[in-house]
N, C-alpha and C positions, 0 to 999 in steps of 0.2 A: 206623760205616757197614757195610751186610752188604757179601757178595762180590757183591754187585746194587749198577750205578753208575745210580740212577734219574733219568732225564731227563728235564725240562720241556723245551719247547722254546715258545717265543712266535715268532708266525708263521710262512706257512705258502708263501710264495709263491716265487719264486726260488729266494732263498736258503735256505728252510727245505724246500726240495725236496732240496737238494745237500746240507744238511745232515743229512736225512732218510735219508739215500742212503749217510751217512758211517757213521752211528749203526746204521745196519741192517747195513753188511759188516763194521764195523771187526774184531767178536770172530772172524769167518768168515776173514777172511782172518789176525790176530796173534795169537798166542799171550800172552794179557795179563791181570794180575793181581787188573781188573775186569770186570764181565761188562756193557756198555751194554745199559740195560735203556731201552726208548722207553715212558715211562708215560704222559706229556701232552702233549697240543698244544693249542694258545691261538692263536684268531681272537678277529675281532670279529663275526663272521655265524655264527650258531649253526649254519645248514644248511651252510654253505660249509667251517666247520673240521671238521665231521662227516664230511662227504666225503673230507676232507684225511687227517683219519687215518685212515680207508680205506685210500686211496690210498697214502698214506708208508708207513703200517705202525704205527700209532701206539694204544696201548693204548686209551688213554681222550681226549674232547676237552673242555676248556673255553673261555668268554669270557671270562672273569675274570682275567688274569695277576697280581692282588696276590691272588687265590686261591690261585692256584698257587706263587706264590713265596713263601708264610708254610707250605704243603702241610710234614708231618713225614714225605709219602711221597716228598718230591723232594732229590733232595743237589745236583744240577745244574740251571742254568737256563743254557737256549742261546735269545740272542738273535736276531733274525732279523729284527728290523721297521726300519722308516725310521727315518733317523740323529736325528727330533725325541723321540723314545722311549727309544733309547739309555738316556740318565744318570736318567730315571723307574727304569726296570725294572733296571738294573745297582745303585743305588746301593740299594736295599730287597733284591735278592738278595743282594747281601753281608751287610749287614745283618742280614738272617735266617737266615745261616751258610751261605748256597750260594754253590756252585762257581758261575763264571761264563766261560762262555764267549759274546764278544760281537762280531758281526760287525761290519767297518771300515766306514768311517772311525769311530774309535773314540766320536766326539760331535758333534752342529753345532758347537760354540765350544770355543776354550782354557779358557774358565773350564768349562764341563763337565768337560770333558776331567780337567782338574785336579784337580777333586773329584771323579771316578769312579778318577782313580790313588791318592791320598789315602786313599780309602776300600779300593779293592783294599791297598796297603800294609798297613794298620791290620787288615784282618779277614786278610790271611797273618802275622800273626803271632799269630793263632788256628789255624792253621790251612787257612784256607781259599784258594784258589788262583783267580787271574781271567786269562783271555788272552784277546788279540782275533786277530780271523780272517782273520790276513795268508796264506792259502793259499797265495800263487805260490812261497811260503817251501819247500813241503813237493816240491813239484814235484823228480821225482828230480834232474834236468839241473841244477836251481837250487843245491839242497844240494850237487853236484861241483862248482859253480863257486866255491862259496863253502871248498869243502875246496883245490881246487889256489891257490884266494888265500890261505890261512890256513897251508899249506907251502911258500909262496914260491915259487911253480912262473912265474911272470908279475911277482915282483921288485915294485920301487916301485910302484903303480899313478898314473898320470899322467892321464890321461882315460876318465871315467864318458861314455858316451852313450843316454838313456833313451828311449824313444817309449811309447805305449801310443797305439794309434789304433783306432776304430772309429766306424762311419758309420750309426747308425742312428736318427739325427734329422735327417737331409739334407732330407727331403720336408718341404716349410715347412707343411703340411698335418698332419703329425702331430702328434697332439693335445698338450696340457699337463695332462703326464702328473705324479706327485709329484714325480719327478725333476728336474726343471725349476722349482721352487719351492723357493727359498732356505728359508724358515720351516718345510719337513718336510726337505729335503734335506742345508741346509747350504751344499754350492757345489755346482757341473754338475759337468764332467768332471775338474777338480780335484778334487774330493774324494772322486769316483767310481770313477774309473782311475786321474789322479796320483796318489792316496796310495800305490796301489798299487805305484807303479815306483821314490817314495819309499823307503818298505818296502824292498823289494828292493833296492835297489843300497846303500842303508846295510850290508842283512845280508849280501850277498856281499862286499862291503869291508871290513867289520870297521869305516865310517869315518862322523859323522856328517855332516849339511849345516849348515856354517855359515854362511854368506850367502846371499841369491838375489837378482837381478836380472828382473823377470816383466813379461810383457804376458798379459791376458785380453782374449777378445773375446766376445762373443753375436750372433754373427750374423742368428738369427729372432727378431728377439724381443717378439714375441706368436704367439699357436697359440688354434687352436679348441680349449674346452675340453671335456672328455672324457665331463661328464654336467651339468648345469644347476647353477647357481652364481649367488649373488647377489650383486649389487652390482659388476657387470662389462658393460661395454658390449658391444651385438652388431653386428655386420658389416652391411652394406648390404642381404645377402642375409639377415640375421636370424641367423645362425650366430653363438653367442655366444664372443668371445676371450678370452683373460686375457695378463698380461704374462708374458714369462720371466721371472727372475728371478735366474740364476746363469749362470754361463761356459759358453757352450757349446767353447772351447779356452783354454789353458792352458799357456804357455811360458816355459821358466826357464834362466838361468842360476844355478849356484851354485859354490860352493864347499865342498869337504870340509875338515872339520878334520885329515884325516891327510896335507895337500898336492895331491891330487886336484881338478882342475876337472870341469866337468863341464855338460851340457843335457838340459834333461827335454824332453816333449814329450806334451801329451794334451789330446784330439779326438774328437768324437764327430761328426768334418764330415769325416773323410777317406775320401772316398767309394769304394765297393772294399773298405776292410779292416772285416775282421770282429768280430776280436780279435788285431789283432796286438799284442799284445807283446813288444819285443824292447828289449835288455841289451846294451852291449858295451863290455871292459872291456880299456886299452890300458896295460901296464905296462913298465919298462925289460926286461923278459926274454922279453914275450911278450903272449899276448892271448887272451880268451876272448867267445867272444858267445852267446847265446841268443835264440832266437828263439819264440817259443810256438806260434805256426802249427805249428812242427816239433820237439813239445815233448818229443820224446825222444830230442832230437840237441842234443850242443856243440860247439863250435868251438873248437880250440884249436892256439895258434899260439905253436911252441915258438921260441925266437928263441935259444937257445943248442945248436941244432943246427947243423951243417956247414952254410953255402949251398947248397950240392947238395942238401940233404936237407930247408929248408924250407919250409913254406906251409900251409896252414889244415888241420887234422887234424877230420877227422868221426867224435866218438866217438858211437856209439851205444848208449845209456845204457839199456841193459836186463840187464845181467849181473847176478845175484845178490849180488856185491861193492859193486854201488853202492846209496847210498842208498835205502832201504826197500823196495827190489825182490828181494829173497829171499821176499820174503812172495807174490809174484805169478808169471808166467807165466816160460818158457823162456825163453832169452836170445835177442831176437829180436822177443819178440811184443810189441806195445806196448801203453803205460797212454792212460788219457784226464784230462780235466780233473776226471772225480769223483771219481779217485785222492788229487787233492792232499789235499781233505776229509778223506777217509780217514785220510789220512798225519798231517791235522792232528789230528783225535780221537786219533789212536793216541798223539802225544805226547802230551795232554792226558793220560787215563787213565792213561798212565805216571807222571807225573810229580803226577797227584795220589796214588797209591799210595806212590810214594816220599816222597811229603813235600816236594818238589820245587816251586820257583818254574818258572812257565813260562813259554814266549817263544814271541812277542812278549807284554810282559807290559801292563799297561794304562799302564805306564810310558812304556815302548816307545814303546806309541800315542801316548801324549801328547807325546811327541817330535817324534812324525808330523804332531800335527796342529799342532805351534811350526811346522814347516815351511811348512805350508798357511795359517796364518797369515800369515807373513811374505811369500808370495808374495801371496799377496792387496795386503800393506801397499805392496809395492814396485809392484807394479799398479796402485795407486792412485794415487801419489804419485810415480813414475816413476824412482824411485832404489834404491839396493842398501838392502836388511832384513836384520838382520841376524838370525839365528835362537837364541831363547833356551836355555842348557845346560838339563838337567835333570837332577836329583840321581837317585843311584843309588836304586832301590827299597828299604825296609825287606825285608829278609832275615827270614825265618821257620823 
């Protein structure tokens, strides 16, 4: 590999914006031992990805992504499309000896999943290095919470409490959109934002979920669809519908395997929030919460201080000393959610220079997605799932 880390990247929308965004500051703001080079970008609309790499900053664009990904000018493929893509495009870039970085929920099914960990194992021991793109991981406030749990600052931890809520499929009028289709999407707000606070509160705890007890609901469940479609009945008024076809919420209890209890919580029907995100983590010493609304603030609640002395401490998480913020502004000034990206490339290029397994690894993911599994199963069937171990990763 030269000192050029050359990036494919397959699509272009969302996610391949933020990631677009990571790729283009990460070398500007780290001092780091590869140089992120944006070579390709892969749509499926010849005019629309041509624009795209305009816009992102992107060298060259194709349609083609088994072009791109067999390419002797790419070391890297960053994934960026609908979760039914996923284990296609993951399991050929290994494959053909690229890096892969590949955004969550790591697959629609356990059996993908398992065969794109499988595979990532087998080609790092070539070599070659795969993570998925649990961002909220990189978030500075996230990494202190996860350091004052891992020096016992907050003792046993006893209660996980999860949320992820946002409301922006309330209007029963909004369309059926991919999201909303189990067969590109996988699940609704389970596998969309659950995985997410999954993620998270395992890596702040150091702890995994072994059990869950879950109710799903789909509240709308049909939507006008978004462009013409066959084989779908139409409305009275001639406006044609499709069914939902995934959770529009998503509620769990579980258990952790290091004694921790714990409830998730994720919604795309709570009307008012945007992206709240919030954590909060209750242990015999103490307590820690975050909130993403306020994603540069934690909460820390020292419980072996005098009574006089306690109650909920407001750190504000911009000093140079904390997590990946020496690289950014004065202590004071704050980051935003493009940062997390950022923060997540920057370990990535590290740790493939080093030789380095990275985390979350597809292993990881597949972890994540035993979880989302089993909530589903308990959903179904209306009793505790219990959620499968998975073997440590082959080491390279």
């Amino acid at each position: 590999m030269s000192q050029d880390l050359r990036v494919g990247m397959v699509g272009y929308a969302f996610m391949g914006a933020a990631h677009s965004q990571a790729w283009r500051t990460v070398n500007h703001a780290f001092d780091l031992p590869l140089r992120a080079r944006m070579s390709v970008v892969c749509g499926r609309s010849t005019d629309q990805v041509a624009r795209a790499a305009v816009r992102l900053g992107w060298e060259n664009h194709t349609t083609d992504w088994r072009a791109l990904v067999e390419s002797d000018e790419i070391d890297l493929v960053d994934i960026c499309t609908p979760g039914d893509t996923h284990a296609e495009i993951a399991l050929a870039a290994l494959a053909a000896g690229k890096h892969v970085l590949c955004e969550k929920p790591l697959a629609n099914s356990v059996a993908e999943a398992r065969e794109m960990a499988a595979a990532a194992a087998q080609a790092q021991t070539h070599g070659v290095r795969a993570m998925c793109g649990y961002n909220y991981r990189r978030v500075p406030a996230v990494a202190l919470m996860r350091d004052l749990v891992a020096s016992g600052r907050i003792g046993a931890i006893r209660h996980v409490r999860a949320q992820y809520l946002q409301d922006w499929i309330v209007d029963p009028e909004f369309p059926l959109v991919w999201r909303l289709r189990k067969e590109i999407a996988g699940s609704g707000a389970l596998g969309d934002i659950g995985a997410h606070i999954v993620d998270l509160t395992q890596f702040v705890t150091g702890q995994s979920i072994s059990a869950v007890s879950a109710l799903t609901e789909t509240f709308v469940r049909s939507r006008p669809l978004p462009s013409e479609s066959s084989g779908l009945a139409a409305s009275a008024n001639g406006t044609l519908f499709g069914d939902v076809t995934v959770d529009d919420a998503a509620l769990f209890l579980a258990r952790l395997d290091g004694g921790a209890v714990a409830t998730y919580e994720a919604t795309r029907f709570a009307t008012g929030r945007k992206n709240a995100l919030r954590v909060e983590l209750n242990g015999a010493l103490g307590s820690l919460a975050f909130d993403f609304e306020r994603m540069n603030e934690l909460e820390f609640y020292d419980g072996t201080r005098e009574s006089t002395e306690q109650g909920f401490t407001r750190i504000l998480v911009t000093e140079p000393e904390h997590p990946y913020l020496a690289a950014w502004w004065p202590p004071g000034h704050a980051i935003g959610y493009e940062h997390s990206f950022t923060h997540e490339v920057r370990d990535l290029i590290e740790d493939i220079a080093a030789g380095r397994p990275p985390a979350p690894s597809f292993t990881d993911a597949l972890q994540v997605q035993l979880v989302l599994d089993a909530v589903e199963r308990s959903a179904a069937d209306g009793s505790w799932a219990e959620v499968e171990t998975v073997l440590e990763p082959v080491q390279g």
